[in-house]
N, C-alpha and C positions, 0 to 999 in steps of 0.2 A: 235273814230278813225278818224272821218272826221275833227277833232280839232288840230289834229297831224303832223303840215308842213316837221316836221323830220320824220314819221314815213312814208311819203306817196312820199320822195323823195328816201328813202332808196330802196323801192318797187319799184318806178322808175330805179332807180340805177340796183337792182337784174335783171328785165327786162330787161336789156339795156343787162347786162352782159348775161343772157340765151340767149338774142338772136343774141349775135355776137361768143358763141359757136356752134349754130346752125349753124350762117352763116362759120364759120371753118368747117363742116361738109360736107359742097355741093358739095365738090369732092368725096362724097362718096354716098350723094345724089344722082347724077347723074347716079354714076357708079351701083345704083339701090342694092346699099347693105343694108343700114335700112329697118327696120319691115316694115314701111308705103308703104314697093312697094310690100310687099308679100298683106300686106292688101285693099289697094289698084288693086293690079292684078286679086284677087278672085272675088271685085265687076266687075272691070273691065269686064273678063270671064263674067260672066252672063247680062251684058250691051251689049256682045256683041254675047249675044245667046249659050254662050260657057259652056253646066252643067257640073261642076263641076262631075267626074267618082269618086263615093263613091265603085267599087266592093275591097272588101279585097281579094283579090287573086292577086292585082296589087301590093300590100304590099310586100316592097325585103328590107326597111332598116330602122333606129330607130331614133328619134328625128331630126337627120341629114342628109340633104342630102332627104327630101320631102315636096318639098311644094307642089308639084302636081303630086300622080301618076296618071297615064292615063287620066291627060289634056294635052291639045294642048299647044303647048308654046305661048304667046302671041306676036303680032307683034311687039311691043316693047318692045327690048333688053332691058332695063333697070327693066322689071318690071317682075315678076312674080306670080306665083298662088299658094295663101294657102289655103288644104282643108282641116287641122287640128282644123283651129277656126269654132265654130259654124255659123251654114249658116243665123243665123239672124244678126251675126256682121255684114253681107254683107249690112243691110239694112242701118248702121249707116254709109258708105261707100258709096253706091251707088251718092248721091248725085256729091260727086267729081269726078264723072267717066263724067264729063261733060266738068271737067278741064283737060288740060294735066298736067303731072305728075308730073313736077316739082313745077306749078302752085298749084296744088291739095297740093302740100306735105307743099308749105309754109303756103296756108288758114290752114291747120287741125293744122300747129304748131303754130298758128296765135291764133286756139282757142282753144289747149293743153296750151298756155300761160294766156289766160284767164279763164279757168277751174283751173286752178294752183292758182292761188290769187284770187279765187270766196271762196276756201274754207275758207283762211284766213276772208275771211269778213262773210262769214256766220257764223265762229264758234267764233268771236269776241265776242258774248252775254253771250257765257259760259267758256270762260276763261279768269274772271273779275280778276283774282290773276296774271294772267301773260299781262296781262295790261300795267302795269307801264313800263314793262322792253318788250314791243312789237317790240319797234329795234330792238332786240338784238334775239326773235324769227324770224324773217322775215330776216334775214341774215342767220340765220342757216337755216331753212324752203328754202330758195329762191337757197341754195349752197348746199343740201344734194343731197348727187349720185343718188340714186332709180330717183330723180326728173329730174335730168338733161340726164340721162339714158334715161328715157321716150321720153323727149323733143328731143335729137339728134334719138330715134329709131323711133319717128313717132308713138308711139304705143298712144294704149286707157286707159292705167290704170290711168293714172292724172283724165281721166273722171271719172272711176269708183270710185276711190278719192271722187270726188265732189259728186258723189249718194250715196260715203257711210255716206257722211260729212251731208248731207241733210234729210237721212232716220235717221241718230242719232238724227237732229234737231227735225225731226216729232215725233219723241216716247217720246222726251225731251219735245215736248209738248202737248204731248197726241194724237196726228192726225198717228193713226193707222195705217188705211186703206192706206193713203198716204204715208208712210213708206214701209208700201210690195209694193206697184206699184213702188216706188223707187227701190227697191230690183229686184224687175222684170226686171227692165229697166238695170239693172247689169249684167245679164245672157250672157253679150258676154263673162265675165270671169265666168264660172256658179262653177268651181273649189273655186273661192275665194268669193262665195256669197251662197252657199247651206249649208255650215257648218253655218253660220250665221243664215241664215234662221233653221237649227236646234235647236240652240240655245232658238231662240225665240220661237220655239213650245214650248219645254218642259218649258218654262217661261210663259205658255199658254198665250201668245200672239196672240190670236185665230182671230184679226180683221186686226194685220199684215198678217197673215200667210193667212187668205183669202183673201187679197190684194196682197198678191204675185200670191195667183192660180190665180186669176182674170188676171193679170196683164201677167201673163206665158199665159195663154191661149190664149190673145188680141195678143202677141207676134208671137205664134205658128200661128195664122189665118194672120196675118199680113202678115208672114215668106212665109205661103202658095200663097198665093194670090203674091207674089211680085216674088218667085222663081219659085215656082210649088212645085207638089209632090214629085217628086224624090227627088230634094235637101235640102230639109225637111227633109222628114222622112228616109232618106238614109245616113244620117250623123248618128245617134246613134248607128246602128250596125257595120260603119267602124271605128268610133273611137273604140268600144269594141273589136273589132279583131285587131285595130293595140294596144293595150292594153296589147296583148299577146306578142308583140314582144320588150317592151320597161321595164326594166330592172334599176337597179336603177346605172349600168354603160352604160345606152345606147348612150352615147357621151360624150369627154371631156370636152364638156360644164356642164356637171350634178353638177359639185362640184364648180360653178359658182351659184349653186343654192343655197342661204339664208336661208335655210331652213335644216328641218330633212335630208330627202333625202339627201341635197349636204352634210352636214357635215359628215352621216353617211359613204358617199363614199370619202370625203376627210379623215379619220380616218383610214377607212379599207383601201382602197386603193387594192393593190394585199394579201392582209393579209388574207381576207375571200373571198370562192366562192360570185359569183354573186346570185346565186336562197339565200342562207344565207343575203345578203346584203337584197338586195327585204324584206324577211322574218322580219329582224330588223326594216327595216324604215316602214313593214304593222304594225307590232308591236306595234313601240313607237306611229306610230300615230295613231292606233285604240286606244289606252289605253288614249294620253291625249286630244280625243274627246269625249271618255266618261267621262271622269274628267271635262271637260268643259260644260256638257251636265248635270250631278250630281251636278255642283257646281252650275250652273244657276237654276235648279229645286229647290236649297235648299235657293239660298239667292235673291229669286225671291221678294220677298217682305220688303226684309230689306236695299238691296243698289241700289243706284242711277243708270239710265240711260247710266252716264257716266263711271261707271266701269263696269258694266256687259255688255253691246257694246264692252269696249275696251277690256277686255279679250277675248269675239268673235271674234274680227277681230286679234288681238295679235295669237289667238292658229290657226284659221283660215291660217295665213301668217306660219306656222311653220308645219303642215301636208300638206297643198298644194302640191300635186307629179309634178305641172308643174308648177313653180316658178324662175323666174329669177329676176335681179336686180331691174328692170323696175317696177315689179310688186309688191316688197317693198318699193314703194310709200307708199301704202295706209298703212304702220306704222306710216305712221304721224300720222293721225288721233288719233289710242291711245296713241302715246306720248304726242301728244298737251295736249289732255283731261287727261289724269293721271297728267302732270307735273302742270295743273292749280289743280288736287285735291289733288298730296299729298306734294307739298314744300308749297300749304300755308295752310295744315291743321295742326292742332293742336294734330293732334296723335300721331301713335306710332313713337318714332325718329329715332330709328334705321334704320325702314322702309325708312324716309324721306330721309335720308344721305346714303342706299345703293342706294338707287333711284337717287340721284343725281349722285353719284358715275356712275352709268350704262350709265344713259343718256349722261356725259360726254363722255363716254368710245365711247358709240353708235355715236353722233354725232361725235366722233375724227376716227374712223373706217367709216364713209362716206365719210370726206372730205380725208385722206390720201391718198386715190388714185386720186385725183382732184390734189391734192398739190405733187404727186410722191414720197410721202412717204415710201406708202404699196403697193406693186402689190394687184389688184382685187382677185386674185388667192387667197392672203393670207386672203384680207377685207374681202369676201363672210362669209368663215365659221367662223370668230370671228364674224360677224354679227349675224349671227346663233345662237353663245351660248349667246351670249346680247339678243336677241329675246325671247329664251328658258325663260333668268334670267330674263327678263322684264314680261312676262307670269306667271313666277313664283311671283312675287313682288303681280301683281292684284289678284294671288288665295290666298295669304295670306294677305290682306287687312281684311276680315271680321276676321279673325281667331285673327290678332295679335291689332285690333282695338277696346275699348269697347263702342265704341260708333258710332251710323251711320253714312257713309259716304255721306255729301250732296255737292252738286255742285250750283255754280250762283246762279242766281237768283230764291227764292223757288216755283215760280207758273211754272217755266219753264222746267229749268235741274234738279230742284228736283225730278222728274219724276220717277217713280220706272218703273221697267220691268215686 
């Protein structure tokens, strides 16, 4: 990679372009609309003595329209208070409560941009097959929506990205325990990191998964000590009571969501009651966690690091109940690692050419609403069933393969689960 003058001007290039969409963005910056001022506002609120009120009886509406009941509004108009994220995000936040806002919003996109191309160079060691043609990933990688999504919302999942890209690198080479503290350190999304950390139970992964308690716990005392008690321990039971009020039509944003949930309610739509809709989307996705959870138990010792990660975070990204665009970033990761294992393996071919088929499909359903092809409206749930059929491609890799699937180099990503 460091041999590469075309490949590390292209990266240049991506750069240049994510960050004069950002800077098209500052009218809206300002005007305190992206994620970073809700996230932002909540560290803010406790920098400025301000606890965050967890009672559920302040609860009167669903997904929309709460970033704060019974907080105070903060003196700047531009910024407001989220008490829907967990109260340890606060502490990955607090830091810029030092900068003003606008100040704060460029450092974090500043290092949402370098988290973004950290992965790319970390996961260079294990996708030696898509090497040759690395331009040509780093052009797509650098212009997919989830990415650029993040970057103009201000949000953290490019990070979670990089910890998930990092904990695959530690299992990839046997460093356990360092893997779960990665995972730990993911808990400000704990939706898109717990199904994961399932995974790896039942794959008795037993020096991750005490790596993560350790690391949960260092987090909780942290959490304590920085916020207090109430804002700690008073977040679990408001999120389970406002739990009861959100519905799987609880804002037009829902069908925005990439996932089960959005497509089930872009399908039904008014066709099926709401308690029916809910009922479907607990459904499909009880059923393909435990298929994710059965399949990891069984082919715990016969495949690579690189597919049984990637199908975790694949079905992972597809039951998620709070799921937005922002937050299928973190499909890169199993698309990178599948598309270095199955266009240059030697398997089954059909596999290889549906596979390729999807991934075009996937990448051309990112970029059309960049290009104003496709409204978001219609990209979201074709993403969806690309996602589903991508999930489906890794659970039948052992089934349609007769022989094991390895990755890179073999002391590293050969790595079983």
């Amino acid at each position: 990679m460091l041999k590469r003058p075309l490949l590390w001007l292209i990266i240049l290039a991506m750069l240049s372009l994510q960050g004069a969409c950002i800077a098209s963005h500052w009218s809206a910056v300002k005007a305190g609309t992206p994620d970073f001022a809700a996230l932002y506002g909540a560290a803010q609120s406790i920098h400025q003595g301000v606890v965050p009120d967890y009672d559920p009886k302040k609860i009167h509406g669903v997904d929309a329209a709460l970033d704060s009941p019974g907080v105070k509004p903060l003196p700047l108009a531009e910024t407001r208070v989220d008490t829907l994220h967990p109260p340890f995000e606060i502490l990955l936040f607090l830091p810029f409560t030092f900068l003003s806002y606008p100040t704060a919003y460029i450092v974090w996109s500043a290092f949402n941009l370098v988290f973004a191309w950290l992965v790319l160079v970390v996961l260079w060691p294990y996708l030696p097959r898509l090497q040759p043609e690395f331009e040509v990933v780093a052009i797509l990688y650098g212009t997919a929506l989830p990415l650029i999504v993040c970057l103009l919302q201000g949000q953290d999942s490019i990070l979670l990205l990089l910890l998930l890209s990092l904990a695959f690198v530690c299992l990839a080479q046997r460093k356990d325990r360092t893997a779960g503290y990665l995972l730990a350190l993911g808990l400000f999304k704990f939706h898109l990191v717990l199904p994961i950390v399932a995974a790896l139970l039942v794959a008795r992964k037993w020096k991750t998964v005490a790596g993560f308690s350790q690391g949960f716990f260092l987090l909780m005392l942290a959490t304590l000590f920085a916020l207090g008690r109430y804002s700690t321990l008073g977040y679990l039971p408001f999120i389970a009571h406002y739990s009861r009020y959100t519905t799987v039509n609880a804002s037009p944003q829902t069908i925005l969501m990439p996932n089960i949930r959005g497509l089930v309610s872009f399908i039904s739509r008014d066709l099926i009651g709401v308690q029916l809709q809910s009922l479907t989307v607990v459904a499909i996705s009880v059923t393909l966690l435990i298929v994710m959870l059965v399949w990891n138990s069984r082919f715990r010792c016969t495949l690579c690091a690189k597919t049984t990660f990637s199908f975790a975070v694949a079905v992972t990204s597809l039951v998620s109940y709070h799921y937005y665009i922002h937050n299928a970033v973190i499909l890169c990761l199993p698309m990178l690692l599948m598309a270095d294992e199955i266009l240059g393996s030697e398997g089954d071919r059909k596999l290889r050419q549906f596979f390729i088929i999807n991934l075009a499909l996937a990448c051309a359903t990112m970029l059309s609403p960049l290009l104003g092809i496709m409204s978001v409206t219609s990209a979201m749930p074709l993403l969806a069933v690309e996602s589903f059929i991508f999930a489906g491609m890794i659970f039948a890799m052992p089934y349609r393969s007769h022989q094991r699937w390895h990755s890179g180099p073999r002391l590293e990503s050969g790595a079983h689960l």
